[in-house]
VEXVEX-752196 format. One record per atom (N, C-alpha, C): atom name; x, z, y; residue number from 1. Coordinates in steps of 0.001 Angstrom, whole numbers. Each point is the difference from the previous one (the first is absolute). Layout:
BEGIN
[pado 'CA', [X, Z, Y], NUM]
...
// end
This chain:
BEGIN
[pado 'N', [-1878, -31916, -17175], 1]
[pado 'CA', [-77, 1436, 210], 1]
[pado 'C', [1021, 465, 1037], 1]
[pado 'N', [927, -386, -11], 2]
[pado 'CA', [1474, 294, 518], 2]
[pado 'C', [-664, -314, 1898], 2]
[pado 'N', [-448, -1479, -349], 3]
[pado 'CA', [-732, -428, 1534], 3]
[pado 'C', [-844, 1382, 734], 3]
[pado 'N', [-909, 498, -648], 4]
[pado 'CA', [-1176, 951, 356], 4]
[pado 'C', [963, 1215, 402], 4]
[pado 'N', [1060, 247, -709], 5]
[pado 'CA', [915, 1194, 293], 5]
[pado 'C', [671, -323, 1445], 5]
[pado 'N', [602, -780, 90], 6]
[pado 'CA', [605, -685, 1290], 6]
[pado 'C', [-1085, -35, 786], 6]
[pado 'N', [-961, -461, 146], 7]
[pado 'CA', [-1006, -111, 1257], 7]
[pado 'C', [-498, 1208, 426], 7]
[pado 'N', [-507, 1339, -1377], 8]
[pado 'CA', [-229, 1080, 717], 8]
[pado 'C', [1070, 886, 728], 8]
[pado 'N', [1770, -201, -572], 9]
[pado 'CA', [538, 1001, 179], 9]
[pado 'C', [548, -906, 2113], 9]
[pado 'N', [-317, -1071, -30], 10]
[pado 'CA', [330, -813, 1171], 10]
[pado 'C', [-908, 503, 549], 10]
[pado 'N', [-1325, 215, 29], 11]
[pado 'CA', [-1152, 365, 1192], 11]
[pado 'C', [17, 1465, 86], 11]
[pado 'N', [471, 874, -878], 12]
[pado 'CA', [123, 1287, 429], 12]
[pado 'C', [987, 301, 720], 12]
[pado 'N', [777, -772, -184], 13]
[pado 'CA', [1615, -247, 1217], 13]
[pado 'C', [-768, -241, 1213], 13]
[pado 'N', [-179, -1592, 325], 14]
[pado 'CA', [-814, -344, 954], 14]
[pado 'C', [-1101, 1232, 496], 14]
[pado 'N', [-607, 1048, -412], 15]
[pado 'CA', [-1133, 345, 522], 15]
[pado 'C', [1154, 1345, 612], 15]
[pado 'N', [459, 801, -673], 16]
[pado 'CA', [822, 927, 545], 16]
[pado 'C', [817, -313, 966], 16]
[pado 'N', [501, -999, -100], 17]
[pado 'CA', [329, -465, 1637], 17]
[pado 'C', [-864, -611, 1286], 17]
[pado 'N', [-916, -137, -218], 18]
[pado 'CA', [-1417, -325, 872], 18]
[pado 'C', [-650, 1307, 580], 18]
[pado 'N', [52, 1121, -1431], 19]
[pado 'CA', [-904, 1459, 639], 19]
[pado 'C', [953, 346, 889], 19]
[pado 'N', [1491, 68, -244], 20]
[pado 'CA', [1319, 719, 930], 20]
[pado 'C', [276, -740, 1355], 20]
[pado 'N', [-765, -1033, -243], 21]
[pado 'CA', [296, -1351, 1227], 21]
[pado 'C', [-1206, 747, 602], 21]
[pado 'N', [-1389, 113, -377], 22]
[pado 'CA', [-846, 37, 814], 22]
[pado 'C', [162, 1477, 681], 22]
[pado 'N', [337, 1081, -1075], 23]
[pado 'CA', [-221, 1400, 725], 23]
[pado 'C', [1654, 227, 1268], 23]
[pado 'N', [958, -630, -224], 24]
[pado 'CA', [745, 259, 1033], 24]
[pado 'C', [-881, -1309, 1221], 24]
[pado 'N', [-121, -927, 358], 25]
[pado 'CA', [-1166, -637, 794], 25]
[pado 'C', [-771, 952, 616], 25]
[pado 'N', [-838, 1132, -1011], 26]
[pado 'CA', [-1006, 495, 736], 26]
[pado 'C', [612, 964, 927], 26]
[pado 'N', [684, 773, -477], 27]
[pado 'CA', [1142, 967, 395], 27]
[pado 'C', [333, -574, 1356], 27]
[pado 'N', [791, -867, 143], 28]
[pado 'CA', [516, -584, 1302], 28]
[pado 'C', [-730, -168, 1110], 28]
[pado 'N', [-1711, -578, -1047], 29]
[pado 'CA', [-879, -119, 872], 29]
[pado 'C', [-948, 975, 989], 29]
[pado 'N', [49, 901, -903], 30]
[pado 'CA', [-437, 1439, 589], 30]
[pado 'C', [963, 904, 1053], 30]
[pado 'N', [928, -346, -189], 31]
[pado 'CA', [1542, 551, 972], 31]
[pado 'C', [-609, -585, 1047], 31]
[pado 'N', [180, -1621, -376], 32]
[pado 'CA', [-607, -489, 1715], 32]
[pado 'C', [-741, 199, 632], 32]
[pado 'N', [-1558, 241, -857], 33]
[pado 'CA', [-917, 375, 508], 33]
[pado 'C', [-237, 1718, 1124], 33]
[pado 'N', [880, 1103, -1046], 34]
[pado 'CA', [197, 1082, 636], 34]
[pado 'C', [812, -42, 1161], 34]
[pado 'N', [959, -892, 337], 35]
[pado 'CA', [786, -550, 1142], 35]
[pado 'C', [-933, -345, 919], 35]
[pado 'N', [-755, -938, -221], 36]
[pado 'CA', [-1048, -269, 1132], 36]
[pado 'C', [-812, 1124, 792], 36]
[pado 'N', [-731, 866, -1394], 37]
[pado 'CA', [-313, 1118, 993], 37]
[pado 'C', [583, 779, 242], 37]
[pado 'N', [1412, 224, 202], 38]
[pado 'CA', [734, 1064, 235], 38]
[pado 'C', [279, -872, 1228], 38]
[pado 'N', [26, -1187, 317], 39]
[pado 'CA', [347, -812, 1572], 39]
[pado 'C', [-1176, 220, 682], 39]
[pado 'N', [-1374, 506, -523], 40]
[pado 'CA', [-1139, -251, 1024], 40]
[pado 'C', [41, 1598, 245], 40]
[pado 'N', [245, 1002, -307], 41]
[pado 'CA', [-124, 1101, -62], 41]
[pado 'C', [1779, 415, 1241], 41]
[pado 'N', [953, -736, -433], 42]
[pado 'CA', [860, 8, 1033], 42]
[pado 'C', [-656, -620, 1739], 42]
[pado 'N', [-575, -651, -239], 43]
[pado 'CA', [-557, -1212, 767], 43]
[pado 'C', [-879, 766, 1146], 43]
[pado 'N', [-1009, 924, -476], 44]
[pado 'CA', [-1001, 805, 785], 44]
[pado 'C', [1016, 786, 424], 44]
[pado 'N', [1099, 1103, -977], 45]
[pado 'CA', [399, 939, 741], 45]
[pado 'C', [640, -446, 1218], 45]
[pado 'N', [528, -1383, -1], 46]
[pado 'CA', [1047, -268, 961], 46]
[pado 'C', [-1016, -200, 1351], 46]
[pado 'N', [-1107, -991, -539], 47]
[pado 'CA', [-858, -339, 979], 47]
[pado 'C', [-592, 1657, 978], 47]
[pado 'N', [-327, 1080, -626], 48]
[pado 'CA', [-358, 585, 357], 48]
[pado 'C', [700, 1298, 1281], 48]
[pado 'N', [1537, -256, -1019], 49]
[pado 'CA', [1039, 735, 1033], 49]
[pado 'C', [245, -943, 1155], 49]
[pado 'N', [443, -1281, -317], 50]
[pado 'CA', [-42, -499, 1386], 50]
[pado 'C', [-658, -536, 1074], 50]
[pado 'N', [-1575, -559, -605], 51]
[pado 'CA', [-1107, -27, 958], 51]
[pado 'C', [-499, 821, 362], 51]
[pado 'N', [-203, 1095, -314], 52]
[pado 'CA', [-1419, 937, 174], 52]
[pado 'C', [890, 1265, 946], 52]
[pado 'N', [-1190, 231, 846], 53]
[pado 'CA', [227, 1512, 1037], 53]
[pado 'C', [281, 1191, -1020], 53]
[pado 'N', [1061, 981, 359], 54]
[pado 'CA', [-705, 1010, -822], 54]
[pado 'C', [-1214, 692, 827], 54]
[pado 'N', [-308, 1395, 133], 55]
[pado 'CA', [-1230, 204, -389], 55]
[pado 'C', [607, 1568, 150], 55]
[pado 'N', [-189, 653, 1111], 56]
[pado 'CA', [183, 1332, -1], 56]
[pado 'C', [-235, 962, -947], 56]
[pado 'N', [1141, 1266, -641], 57]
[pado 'CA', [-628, 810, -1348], 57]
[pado 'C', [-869, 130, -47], 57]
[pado 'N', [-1354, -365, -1316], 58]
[pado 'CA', [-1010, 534, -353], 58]
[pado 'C', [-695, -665, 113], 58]
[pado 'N', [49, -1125, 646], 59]
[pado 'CA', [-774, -1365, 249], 59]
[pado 'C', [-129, -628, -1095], 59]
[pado 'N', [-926, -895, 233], 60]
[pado 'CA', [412, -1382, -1463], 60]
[pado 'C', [552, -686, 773], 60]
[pado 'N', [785, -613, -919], 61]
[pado 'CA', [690, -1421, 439], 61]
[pado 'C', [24, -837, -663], 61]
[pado 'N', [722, -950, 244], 62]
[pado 'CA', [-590, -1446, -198], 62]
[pado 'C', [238, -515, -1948], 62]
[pado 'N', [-780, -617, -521], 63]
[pado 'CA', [-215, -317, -1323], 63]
[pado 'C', [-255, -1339, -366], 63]
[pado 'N', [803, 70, -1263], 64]
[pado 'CA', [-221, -1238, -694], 64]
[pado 'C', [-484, 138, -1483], 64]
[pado 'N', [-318, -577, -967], 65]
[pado 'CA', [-445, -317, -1083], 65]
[pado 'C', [699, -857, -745], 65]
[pado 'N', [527, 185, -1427], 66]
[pado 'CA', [836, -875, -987], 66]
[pado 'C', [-188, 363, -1116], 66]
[pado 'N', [-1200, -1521, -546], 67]
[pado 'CA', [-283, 318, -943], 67]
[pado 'C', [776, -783, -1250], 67]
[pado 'N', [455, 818, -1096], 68]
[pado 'CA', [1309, -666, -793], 68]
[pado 'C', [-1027, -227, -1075], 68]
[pado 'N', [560, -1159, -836], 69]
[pado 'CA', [-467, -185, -1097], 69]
[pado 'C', [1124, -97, -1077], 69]
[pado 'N', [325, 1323, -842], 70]
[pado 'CA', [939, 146, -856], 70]
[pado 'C', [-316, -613, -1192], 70]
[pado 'N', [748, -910, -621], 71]
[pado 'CA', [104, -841, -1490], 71]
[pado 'C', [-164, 1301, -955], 71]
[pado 'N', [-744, -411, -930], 72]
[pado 'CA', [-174, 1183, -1600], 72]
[pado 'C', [679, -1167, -1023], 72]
[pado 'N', [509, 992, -1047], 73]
[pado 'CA', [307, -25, -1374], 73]
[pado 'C', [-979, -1535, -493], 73]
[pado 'N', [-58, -1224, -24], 74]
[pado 'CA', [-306, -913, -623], 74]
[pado 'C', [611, -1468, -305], 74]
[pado 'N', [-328, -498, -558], 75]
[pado 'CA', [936, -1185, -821], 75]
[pado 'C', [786, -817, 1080], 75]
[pado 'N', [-333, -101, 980], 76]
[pado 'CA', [906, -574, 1445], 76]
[pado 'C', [193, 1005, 931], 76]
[pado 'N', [182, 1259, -231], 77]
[pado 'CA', [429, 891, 1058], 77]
[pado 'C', [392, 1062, -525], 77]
[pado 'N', [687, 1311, 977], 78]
[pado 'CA', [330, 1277, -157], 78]
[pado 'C', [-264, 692, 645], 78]
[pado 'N', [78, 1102, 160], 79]
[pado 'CA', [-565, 1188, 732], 79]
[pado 'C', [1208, 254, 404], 79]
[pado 'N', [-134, 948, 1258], 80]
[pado 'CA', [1265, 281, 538], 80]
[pado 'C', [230, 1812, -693], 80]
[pado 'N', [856, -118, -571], 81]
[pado 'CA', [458, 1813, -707], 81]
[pado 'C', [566, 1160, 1156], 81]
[pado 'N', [235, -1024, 702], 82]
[pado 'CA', [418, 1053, 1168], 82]
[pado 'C', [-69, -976, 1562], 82]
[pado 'N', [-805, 878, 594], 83]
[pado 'CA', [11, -146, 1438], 83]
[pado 'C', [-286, 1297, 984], 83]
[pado 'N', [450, -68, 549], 84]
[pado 'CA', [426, 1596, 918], 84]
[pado 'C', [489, -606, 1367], 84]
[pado 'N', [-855, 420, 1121], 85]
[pado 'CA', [458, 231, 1570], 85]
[pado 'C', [767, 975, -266], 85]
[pado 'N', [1299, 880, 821], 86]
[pado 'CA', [163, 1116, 445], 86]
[pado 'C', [1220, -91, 1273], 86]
[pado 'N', [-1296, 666, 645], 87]
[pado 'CA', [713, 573, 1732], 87]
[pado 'C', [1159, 577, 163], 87]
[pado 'N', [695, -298, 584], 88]
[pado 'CA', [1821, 202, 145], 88]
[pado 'C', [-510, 422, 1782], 88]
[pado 'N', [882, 1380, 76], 89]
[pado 'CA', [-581, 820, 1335], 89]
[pado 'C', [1357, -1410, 788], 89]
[pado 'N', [485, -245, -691], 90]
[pado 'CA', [1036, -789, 1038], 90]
[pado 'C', [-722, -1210, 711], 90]
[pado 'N', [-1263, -203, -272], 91]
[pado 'CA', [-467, -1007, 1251], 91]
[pado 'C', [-414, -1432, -1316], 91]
[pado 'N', [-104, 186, -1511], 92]
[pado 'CA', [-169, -1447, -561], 92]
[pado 'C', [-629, 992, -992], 92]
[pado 'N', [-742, -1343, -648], 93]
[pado 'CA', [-992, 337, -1601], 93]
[pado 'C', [606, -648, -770], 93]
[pado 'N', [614, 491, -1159], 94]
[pado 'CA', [519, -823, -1313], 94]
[pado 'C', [-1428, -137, -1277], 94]
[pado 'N', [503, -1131, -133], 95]
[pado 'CA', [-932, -332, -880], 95]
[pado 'C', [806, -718, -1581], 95]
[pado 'N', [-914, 1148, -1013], 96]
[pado 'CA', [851, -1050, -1127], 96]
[pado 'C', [-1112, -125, -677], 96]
[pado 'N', [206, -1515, -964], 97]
[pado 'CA', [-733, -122, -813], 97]
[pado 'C', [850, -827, -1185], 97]
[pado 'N', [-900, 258, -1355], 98]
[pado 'CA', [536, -963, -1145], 98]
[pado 'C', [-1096, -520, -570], 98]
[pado 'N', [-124, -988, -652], 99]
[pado 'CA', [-957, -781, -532], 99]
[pado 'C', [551, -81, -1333], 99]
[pado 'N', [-759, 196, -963], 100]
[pado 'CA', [674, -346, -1490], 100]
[pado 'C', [1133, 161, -296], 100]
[pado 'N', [920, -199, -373], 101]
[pado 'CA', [1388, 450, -727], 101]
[pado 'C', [735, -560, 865], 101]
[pado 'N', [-321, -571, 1354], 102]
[pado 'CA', [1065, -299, 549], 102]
[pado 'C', [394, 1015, 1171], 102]
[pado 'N', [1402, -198, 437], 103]
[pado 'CA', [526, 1332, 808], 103]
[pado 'C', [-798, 395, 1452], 103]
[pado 'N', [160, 1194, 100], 104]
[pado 'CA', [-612, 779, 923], 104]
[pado 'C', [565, -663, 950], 104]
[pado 'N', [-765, -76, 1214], 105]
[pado 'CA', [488, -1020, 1486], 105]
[pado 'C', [-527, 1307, 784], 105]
[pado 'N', [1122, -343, 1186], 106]
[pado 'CA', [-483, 1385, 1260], 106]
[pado 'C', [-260, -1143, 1293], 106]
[pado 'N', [-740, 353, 1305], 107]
[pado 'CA', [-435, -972, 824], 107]
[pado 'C', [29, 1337, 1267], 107]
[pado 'N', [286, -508, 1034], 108]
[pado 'CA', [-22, 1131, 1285], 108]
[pado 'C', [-783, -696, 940], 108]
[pado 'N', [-1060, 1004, 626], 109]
[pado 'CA', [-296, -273, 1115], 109]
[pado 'C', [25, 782, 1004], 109]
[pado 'N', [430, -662, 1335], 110]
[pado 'CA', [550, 936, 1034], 110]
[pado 'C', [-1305, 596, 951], 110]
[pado 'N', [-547, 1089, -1040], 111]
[pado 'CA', [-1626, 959, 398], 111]
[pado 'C', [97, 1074, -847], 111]
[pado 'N', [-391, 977, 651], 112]
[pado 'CA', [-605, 1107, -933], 112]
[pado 'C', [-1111, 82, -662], 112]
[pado 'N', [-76, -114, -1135], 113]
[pado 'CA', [-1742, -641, -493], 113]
[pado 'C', [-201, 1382, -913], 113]
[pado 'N', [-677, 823, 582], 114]
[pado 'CA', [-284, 1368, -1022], 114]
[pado 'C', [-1256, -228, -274], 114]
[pado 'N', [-377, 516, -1161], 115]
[pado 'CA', [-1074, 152, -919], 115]
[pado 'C', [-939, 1354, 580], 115]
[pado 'N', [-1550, -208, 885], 116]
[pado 'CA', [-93, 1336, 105], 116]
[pado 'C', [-174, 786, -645], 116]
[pado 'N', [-476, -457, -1451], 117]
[pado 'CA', [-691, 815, -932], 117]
[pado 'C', [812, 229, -1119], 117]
[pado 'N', [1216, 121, 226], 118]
[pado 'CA', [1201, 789, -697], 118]
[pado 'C', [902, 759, 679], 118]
[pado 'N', [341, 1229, -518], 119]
[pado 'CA', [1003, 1463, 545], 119]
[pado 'C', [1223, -1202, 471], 119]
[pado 'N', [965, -846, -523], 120]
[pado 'CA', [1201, -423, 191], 120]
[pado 'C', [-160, -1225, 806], 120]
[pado 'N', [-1072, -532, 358], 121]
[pado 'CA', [-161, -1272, 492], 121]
[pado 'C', [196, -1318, -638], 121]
[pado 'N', [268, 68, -1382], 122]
[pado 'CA', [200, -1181, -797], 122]
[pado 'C', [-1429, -577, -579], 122]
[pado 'N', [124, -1352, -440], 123]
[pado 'CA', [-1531, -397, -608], 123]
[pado 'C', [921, -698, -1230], 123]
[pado 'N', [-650, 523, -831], 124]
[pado 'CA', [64, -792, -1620], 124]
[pado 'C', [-1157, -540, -408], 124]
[pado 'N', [333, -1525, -11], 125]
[pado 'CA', [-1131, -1240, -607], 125]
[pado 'C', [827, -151, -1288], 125]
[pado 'N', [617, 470, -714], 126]
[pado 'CA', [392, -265, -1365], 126]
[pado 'C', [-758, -194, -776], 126]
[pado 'N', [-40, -1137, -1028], 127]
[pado 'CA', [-964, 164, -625], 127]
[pado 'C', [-1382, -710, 490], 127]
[pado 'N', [-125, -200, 1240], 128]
[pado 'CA', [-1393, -259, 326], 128]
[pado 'C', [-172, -1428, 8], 128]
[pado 'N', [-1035, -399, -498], 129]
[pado 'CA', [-955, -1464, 365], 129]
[pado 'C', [-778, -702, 510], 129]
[pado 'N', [-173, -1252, 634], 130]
[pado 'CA', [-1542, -130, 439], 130]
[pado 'C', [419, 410, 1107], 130]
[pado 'N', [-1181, -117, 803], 131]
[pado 'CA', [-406, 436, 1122], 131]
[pado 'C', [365, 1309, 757], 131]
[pado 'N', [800, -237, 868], 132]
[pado 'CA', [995, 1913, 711], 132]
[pado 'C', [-521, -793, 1348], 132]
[pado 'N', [-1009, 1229, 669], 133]
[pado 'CA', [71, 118, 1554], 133]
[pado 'C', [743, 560, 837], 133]
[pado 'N', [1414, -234, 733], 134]
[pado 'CA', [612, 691, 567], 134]
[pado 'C', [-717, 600, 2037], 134]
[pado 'N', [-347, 948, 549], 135]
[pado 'CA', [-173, 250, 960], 135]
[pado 'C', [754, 495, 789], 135]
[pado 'N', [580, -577, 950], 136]
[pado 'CA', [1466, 310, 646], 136]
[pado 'C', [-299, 117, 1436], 136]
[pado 'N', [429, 1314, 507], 137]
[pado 'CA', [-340, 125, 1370], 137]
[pado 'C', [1190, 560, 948], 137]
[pado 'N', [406, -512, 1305], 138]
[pado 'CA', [1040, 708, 879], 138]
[pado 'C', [-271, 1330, 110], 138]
[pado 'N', [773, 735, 174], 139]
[pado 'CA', [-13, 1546, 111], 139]
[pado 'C', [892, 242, 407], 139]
[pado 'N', [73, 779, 1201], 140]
[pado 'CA', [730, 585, 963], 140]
[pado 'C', [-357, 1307, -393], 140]
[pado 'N', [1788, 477, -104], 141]
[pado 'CA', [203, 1811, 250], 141]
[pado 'C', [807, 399, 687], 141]
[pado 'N', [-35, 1466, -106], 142]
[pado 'CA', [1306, 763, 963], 142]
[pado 'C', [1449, -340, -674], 142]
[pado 'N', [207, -54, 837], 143]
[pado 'CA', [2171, -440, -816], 143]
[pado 'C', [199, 1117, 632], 143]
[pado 'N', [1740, 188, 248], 144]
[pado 'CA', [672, 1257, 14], 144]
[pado 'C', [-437, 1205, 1214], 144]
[pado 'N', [-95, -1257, 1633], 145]
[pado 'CA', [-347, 782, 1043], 145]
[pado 'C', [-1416, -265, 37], 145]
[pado 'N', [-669, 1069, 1140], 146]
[pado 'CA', [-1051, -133, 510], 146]
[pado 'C', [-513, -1359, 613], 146]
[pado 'N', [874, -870, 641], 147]
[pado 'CA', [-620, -1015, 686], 147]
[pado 'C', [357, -1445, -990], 147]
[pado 'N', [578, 262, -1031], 148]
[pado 'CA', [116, -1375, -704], 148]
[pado 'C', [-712, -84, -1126], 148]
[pado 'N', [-582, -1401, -373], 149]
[pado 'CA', [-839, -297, -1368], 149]
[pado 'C', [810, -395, -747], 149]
[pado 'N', [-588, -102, -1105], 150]
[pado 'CA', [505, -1138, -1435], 150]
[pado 'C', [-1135, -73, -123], 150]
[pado 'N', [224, -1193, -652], 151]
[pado 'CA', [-876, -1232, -1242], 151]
[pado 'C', [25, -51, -791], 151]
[pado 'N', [-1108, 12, -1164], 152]
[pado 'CA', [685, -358, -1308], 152]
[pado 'C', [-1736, -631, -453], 152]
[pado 'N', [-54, -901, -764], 153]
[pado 'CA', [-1099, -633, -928], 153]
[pado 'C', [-494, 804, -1113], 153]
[pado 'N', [-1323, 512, 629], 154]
[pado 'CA', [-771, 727, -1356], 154]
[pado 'C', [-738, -1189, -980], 154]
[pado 'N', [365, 954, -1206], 155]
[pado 'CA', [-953, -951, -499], 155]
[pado 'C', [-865, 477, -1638], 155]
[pado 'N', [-853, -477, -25], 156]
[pado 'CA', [-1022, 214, -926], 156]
[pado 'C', [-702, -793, -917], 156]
[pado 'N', [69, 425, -1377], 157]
[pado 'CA', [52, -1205, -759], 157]
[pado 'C', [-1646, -115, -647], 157]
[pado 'N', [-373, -582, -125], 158]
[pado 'CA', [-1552, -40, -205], 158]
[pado 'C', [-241, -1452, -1126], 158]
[pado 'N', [-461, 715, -1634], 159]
[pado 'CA', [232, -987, -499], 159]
[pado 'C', [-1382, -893, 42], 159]
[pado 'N', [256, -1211, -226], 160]
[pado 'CA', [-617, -1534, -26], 160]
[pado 'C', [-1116, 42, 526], 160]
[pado 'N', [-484, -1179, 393], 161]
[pado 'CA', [-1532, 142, 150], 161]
[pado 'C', [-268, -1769, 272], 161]
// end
């Protein structure tokens, strides 16, 4: 009897350290994963500020496409709880995100990446899964004087398909 006591109270040990083994794993794994598309999404903006013409006000200009595939809530992964672009008029986009209980990470990229279809220019994917279409286009405006532009990366989020 004593045996049967020892073997169950040993595999419920063993298993609680396997679920805590596996869910920090997934955790880590999903960090990385949101890292990746937060590098392909750095990747276009950069490509786009430094290859591409701008494109006189009011024009289109030049575009790219990034399509992310965000990890969900399941037995080998996490969802990211927070992810947020936001445009810094100083010339960079901060980006933070957290994945599961582990700490909030901030990431800069040296672009203005405004959201068109928000008042503040920020985009919140918090929360989101699956399939995110990002549509990112150069855009040239008026800066302070009459004869000089700025740049900054619009962009528009269009989910999955």
């Amino acid at each position: 009897m004593i045996r049967y006591v020892l073997a169950i109270v040993l595999t419920t040990a063993l298993l609680g350290i396997g679920v805590a083994g596996v869910d920090h794993v997934a955790t880590v794994r999903s960090e990385a994963q949101v890292e990746r598309q937060l590098a392909e999404i750095e990747s276009a903006v950069t490509a786009l500020r430094d290859t591409e013409e701008l494109t006189p006000p009011g024009q289109p200009g030049a575009r790219r496409v990034v399509e992310l595939d965000l990890p969900a809530d399941r037995f080998a992964s996490r969802r990211a709880t927070t992810l947020r672009l936001q445009p810094d008029p100083r010339g960079i986009t901060t980006i933070e995100y957290r994945v599961g209980d582990r700490m909030t990470r901030t990431k800069h990229v040296e672009a203005i990446v405004r959201n068109r279809e928000t008042a503040t220019g920020t985009t919140d994917l918090s929360g989101r899964t699956g399939r995110v279409t990002l549509a990112l286009s150069l855009v040239a405006a008026r800066a302070d004087s009459e004869n000089d532009t700025a740049a900054h990366v619009a962009l528009a989020v269009r989910d999955g398909g």
